[in-house]
C-alpha positions as CSV (number, residue, x, y, z in Angstrom):
1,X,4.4,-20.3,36.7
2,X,0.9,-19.1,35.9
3,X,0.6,-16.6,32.9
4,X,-1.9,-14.4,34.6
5,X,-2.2,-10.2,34.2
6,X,0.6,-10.0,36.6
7,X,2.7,-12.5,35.2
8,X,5.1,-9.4,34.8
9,X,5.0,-8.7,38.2
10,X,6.9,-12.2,39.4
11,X,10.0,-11.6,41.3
12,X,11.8,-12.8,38.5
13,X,10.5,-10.1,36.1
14,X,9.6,-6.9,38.4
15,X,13.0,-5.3,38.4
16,X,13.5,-5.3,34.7
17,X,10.1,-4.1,34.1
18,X,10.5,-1.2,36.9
19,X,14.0,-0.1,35.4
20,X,12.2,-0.4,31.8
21,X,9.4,1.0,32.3
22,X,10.9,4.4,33.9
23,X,13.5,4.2,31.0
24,X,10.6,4.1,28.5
25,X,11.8,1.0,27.1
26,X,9.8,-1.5,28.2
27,X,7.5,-3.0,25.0
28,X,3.9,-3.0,27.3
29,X,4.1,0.2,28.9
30,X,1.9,2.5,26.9
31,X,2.6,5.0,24.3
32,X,1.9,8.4,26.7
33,X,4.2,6.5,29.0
34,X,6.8,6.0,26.7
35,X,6.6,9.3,25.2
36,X,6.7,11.2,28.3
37,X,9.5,9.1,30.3
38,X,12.0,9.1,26.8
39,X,11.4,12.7,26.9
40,X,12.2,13.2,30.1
41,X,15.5,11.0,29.5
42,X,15.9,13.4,26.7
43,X,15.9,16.5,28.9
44,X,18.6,14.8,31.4
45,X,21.2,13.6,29.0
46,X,21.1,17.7,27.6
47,X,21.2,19.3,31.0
48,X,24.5,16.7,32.0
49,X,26.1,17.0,28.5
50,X,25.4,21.2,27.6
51,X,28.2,22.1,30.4
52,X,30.9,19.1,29.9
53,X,30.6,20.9,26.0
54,X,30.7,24.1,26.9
55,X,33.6,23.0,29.3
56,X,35.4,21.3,26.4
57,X,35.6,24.3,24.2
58,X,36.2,26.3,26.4
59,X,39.4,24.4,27.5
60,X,40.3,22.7,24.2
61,X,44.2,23.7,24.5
62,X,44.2,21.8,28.3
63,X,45.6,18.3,27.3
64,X,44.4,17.8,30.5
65,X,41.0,18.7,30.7
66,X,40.3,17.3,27.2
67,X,41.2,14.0,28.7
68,X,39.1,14.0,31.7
69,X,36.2,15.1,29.2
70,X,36.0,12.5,26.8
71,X,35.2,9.3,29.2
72,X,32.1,11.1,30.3
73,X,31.3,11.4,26.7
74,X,32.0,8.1,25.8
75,X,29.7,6.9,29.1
76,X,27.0,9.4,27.3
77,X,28.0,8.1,23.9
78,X,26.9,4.4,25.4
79,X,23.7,5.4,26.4
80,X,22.9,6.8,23.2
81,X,23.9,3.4,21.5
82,X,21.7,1.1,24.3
83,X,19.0,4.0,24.0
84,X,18.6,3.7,20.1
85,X,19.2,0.1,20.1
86,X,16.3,-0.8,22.2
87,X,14.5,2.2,20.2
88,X,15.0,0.7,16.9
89,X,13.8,-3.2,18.0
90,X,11.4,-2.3,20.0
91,X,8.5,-4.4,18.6
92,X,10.7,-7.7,18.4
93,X,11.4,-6.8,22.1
94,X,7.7,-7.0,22.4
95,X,7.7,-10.1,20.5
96,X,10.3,-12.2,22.3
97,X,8.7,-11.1,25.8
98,X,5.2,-12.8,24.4
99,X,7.5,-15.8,23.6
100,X,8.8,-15.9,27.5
101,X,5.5,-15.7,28.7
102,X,4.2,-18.7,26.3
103,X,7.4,-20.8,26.7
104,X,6.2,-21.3,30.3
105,X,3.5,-23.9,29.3
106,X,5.4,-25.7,26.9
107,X,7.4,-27.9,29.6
108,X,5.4,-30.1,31.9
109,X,5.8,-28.9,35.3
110,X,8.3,-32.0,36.4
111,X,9.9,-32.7,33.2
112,X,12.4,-29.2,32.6
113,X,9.9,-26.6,33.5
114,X,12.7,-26.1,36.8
115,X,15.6,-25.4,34.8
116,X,13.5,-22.6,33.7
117,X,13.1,-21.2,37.5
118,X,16.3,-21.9,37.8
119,X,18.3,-19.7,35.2
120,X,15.4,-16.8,36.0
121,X,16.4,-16.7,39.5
122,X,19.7,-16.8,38.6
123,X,19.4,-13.6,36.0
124,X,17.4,-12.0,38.8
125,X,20.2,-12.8,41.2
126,X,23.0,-11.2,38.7
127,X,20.6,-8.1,38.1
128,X,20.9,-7.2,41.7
129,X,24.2,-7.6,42.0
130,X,25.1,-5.9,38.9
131,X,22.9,-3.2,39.4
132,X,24.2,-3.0,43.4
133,X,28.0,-2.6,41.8
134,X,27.0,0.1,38.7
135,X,25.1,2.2,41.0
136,X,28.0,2.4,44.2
137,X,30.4,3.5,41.4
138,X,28.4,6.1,40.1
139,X,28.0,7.0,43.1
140,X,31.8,7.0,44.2
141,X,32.5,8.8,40.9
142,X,29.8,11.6,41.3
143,X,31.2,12.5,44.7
144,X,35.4,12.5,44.4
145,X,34.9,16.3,44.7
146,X,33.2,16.2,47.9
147,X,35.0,13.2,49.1
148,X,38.7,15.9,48.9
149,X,36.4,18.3,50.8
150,X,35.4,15.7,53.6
151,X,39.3,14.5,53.7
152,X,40.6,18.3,53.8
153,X,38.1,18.6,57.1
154,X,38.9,15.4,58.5
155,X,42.9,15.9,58.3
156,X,42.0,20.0,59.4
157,X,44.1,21.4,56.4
158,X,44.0,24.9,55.7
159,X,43.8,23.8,51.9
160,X,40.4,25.4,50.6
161,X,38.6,22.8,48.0
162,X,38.0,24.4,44.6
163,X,34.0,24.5,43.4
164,X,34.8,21.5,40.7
165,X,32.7,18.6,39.7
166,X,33.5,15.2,39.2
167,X,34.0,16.3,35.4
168,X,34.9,19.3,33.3
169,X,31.6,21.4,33.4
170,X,30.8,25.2,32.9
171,X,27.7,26.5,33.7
172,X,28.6,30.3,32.1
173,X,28.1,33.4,34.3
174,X,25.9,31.3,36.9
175,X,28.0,31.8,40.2
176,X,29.5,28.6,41.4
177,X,30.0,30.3,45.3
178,X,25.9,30.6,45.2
179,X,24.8,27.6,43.4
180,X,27.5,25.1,43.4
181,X,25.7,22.3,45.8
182,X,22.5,22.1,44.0
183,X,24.2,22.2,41.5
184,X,26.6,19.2,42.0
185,X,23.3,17.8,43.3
186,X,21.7,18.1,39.9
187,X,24.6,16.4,38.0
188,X,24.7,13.7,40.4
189,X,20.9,13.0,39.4
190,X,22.0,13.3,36.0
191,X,24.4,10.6,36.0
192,X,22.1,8.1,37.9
193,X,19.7,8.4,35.7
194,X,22.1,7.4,33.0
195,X,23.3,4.6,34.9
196,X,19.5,3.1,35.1
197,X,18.8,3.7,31.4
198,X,22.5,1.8,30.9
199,X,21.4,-0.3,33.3
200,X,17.9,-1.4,32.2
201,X,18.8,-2.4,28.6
202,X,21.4,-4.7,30.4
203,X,18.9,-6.3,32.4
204,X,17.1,-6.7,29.8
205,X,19.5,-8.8,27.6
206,X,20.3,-10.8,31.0
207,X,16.6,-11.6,31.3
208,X,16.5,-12.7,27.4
209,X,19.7,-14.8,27.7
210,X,18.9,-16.5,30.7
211,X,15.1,-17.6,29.4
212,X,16.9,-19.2,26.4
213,X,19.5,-20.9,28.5
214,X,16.9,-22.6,30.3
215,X,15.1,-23.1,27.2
216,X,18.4,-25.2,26.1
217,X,18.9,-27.4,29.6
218,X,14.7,-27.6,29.9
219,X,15.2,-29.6,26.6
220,X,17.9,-31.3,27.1
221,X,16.6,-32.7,30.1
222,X,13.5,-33.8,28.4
223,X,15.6,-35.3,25.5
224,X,17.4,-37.5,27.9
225,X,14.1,-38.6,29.5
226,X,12.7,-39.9,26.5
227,X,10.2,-42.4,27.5
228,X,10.8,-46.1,25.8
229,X,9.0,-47.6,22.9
230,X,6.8,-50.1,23.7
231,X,5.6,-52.4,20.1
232,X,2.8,-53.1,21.8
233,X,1.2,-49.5,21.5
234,X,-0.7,-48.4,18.6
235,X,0.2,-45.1,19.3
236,X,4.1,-44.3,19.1
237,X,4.3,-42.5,22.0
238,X,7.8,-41.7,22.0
239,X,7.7,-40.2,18.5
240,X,5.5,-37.8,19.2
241,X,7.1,-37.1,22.2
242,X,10.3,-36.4,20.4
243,X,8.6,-34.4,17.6
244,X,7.2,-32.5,20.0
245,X,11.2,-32.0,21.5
246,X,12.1,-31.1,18.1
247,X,9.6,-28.3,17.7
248,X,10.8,-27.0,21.1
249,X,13.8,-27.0,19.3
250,X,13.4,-24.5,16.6
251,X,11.4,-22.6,18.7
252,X,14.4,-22.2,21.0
253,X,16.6,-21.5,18.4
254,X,14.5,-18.5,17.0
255,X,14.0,-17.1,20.0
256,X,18.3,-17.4,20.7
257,X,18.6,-15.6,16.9
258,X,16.7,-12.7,18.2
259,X,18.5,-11.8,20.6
260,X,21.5,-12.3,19.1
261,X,20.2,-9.5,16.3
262,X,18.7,-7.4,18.8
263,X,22.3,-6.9,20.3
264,X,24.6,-7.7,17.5
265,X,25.5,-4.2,16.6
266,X,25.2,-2.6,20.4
267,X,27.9,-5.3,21.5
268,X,30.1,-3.5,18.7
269,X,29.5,-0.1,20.1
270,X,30.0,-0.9,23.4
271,X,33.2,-3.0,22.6
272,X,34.7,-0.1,21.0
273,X,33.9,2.3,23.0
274,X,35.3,0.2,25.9
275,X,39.1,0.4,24.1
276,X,39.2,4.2,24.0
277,X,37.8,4.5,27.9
278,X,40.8,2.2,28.9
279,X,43.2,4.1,26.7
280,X,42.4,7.4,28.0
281,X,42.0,6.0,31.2
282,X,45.2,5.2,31.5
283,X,46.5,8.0,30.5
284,X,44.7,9.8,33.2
285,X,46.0,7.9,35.7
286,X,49.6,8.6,35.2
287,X,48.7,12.8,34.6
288,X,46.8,12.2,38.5
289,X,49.8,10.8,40.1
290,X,49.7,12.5,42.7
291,X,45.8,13.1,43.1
292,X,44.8,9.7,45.1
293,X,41.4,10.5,45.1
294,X,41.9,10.4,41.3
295,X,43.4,8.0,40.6
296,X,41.2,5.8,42.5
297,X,38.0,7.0,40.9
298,X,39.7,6.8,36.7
299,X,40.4,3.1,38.4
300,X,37.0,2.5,39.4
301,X,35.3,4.1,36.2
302,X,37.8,1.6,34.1
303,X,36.4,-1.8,36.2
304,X,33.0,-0.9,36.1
305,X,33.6,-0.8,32.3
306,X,35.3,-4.0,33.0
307,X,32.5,-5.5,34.8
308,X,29.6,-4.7,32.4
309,X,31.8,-6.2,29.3
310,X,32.6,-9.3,32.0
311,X,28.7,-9.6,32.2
312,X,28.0,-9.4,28.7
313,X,30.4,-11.9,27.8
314,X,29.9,-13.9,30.8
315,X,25.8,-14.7,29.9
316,X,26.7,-14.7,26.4
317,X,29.1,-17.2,27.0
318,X,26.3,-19.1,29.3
319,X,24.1,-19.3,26.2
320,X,26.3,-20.6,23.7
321,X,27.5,-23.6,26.2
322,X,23.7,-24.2,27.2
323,X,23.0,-24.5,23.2
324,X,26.2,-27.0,22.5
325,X,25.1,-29.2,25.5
326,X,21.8,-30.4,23.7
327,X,25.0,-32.6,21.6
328,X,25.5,-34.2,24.9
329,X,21.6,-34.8,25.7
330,X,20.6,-36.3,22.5
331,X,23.4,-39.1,23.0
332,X,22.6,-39.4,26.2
333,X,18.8,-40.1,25.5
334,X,17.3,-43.7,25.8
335,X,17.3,-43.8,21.6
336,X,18.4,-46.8,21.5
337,X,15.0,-48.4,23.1
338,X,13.2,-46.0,20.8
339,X,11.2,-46.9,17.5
340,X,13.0,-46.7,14.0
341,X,10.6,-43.4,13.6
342,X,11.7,-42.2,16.4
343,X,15.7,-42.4,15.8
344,X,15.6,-40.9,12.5
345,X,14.6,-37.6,14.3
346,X,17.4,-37.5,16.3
347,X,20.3,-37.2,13.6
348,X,18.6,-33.9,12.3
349,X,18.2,-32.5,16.0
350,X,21.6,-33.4,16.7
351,X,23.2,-32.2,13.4
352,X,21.6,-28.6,14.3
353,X,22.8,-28.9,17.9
354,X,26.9,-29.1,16.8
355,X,25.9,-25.5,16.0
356,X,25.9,-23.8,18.9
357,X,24.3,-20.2,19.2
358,X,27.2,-17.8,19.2
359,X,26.5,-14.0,20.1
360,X,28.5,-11.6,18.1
361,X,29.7,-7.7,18.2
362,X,28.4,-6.7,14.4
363,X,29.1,-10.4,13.2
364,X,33.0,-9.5,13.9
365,X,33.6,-10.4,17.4
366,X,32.4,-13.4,19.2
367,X,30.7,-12.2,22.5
368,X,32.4,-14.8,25.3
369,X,34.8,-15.4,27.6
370,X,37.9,-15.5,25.3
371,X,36.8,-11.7,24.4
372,X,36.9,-10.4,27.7
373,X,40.0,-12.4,28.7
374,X,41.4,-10.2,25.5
375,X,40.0,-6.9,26.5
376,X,41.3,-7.5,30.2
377,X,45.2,-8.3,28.7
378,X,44.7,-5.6,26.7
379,X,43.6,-3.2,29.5
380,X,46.9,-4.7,31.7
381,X,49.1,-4.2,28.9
382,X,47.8,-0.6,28.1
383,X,48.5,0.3,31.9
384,X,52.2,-1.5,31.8
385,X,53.0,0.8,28.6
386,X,52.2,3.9,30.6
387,X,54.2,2.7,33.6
388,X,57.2,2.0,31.3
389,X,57.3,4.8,29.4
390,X,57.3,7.0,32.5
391,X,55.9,10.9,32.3
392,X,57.1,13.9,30.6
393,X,56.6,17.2,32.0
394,X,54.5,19.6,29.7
395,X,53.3,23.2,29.9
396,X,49.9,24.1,28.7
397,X,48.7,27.6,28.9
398,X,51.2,28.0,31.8
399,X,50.4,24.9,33.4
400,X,52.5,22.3,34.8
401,X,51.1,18.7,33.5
402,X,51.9,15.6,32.6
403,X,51.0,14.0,29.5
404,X,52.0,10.1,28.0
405,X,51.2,9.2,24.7
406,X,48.9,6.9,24.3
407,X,51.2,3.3,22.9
């Protein structure tokens, strides 16, 4: 793939660089850009989170408004992580997307210069579909009120819909009857436009992983095609074809420890924060009992927290197999026709190889499958507990509600 001026604007590349770039988070936009589109980010995330606070204190002694309030502010409390995450490595952001752009030319075009257009159109792939899933359940979450509306007109009931939102919010003396559509419409906005500044940092790791992996199986491929030493050459080819693997090598590997520091400490966030949303979640489920409409969106917002932890681990796990394969290429390669020279660089390459590249959460948690396959019990087991321990009736401020204890 040519590195041309619009070498960002390959189908591989353009959706992360739109999402980015609107986000402010994308290293080659320009400063003015930057600066105006993080403020305007800024503006959003205090119009959405002013009323769900002013709704919180205002209702602090209703268990079960509390509850409804704080996944919200856990979703906002993830965007602030992703936000200042990106913020803070934003010129080795820079720095690894000059590194994709070179890493094109350093694979001849029929000897593992496909395996990258292969992983890249598979992270493009994923992006879509990830992004196609986030955005339907914001959208399904943003509009439970007016889904009970459209059902109580549907099924004629005589039931009037209260003017509610699809969290605790309080907009003060402003009168709902008047202004309650635009604005429902306004907080709807709001929370897609924290779903695409979510969304873009994701995109962003998925394009970094991906690049590496095919970094990894563009080597390996190489390795194993390591051409025969012929004694009657005065040039060893084949040892400098396998230096040149063996530079490829460490170049691969520093580009893999970047982006394992880059998201190091936002996996951590996002890992915790991911533990109380399924606790309180559950919890909200057995309180809406009898609210289907409820119960199926706390359900939805719980596996779409699901799904971007499945992702996460899912690509991390990717990388750290497509770094302990390069084992299996290096004894697989032809070293055995290759000059003395030539096989003493393959012990050292293979002795760095046995160490795969593992992603962590804040060099605590190892960022693959076996996490999520945790999380996921752990999300089962939580909702199990609530069924088991059945509901307890509880009156708060004169209301009827039920409340279980979180195990």
């Amino acid at each position: 793939m040519a590195t041309s001026p619009d070498f960002w604007d390959h189908p591989y590349y353009r959706l992360v660089k739109l999402l980015a770039t609107v986000t402010g988070t994308w290293p080659r936009q320009s400063l003015k850009e930057i600066i105006m589109y993080r403020f305007a980010i800024f503006v959003v995330v205090v119009i959405q989170v002013t009323p769900q606070i002013v709704a919180f204190w205002k209702y602090r002694d209703n268990m079960e408004i509390i509850l409804e309030t704080i996944s919200p502010f856990i979703i906002d409390l993830a965007l602030t992580v992703k936000f200042m995450n990106a913020w803070w490595f934003f010129k080795r952001s820079t720095y690894l997307l000059e590194q994709i752009r070179e890493n094109w030319n350093i694979f001849p075009r029929n000897n593992g210069r496909y395996m990258l257009h292969y992983h890249s159109e598979f992270a493009r792939k994923l992006s879509l579909v990830y992004l196609a899933g986030v955005y339907m359940a914001g959208i399904v979450f943003s509009t439970e009120p007016l889904q009970q509306r459209a059902l109580s007109l549907l099924l004629h009931t005589n039931i009037t819909a209260p003017n509610r939102f699809s969290m605790p919010m309080d907009f003060g003396s402003i009168n709902l009857d008047v202004w309650y559509y635009p604005l429902f419409l306004m907080s709807g906005v709001c929370i897609i436009i924290i779903i695409t500044v979510i969304g873009s940092c994701d995109l962003m790791f998925l394009m970094y992983a991906e690049h590496a992996c095919g970094l990894f199986k563009g080597l390996g491929y190489a390795i194993i095609h390591l051409p025969p030493h012929d004694p009657k050459d005065r040039v060893d080819y084949g040892f400098e074809y396998m230096r040149k693997c063996a530079i490829i090598h460490r170049r691969v590997i520093d580009f893999a420890e970047d982006i394992k520091d880059i998201f190091m400490w936002s996996f951590l966030g996002i890992i915790g924060l991911n533990m109380i949303i399924i606790s309180v979640t559950a919890v909200q489920v057995m309180i809406n009992l009898k609210s289907m409409e409820k119960i199926v969106k706390f359900i939805l917002f719980v596996s779409m927290q699901m799904v971007h932890l499945f992702v996460e681990c899912f690509v991390a796990q990717r990388l750290m197999d497509a770094s302990f394969e390069l084992t299996e290429s290096l004894t697989n390669a032809n070293w055995y026709n290759a000059s003395r020279k030539t096989q003493r660089l393959i012990p050292i390459m293979l002795m760095r190889s046995q160490n795969p590249i593992i992603l962590t959460a804040g060099k605590i948690i190892v960022m693959n499958m076996n996490t999520y396959a945790v999380q996921r019990r752990s999300a089962l087991e939580t909702r199990d507990d609530q069924q088991k321990s059945g509901s307890s009736s509880l009156s708060i401020n004169g209301l009827e509600s039920i409340y279980v204890p979180i195990g």
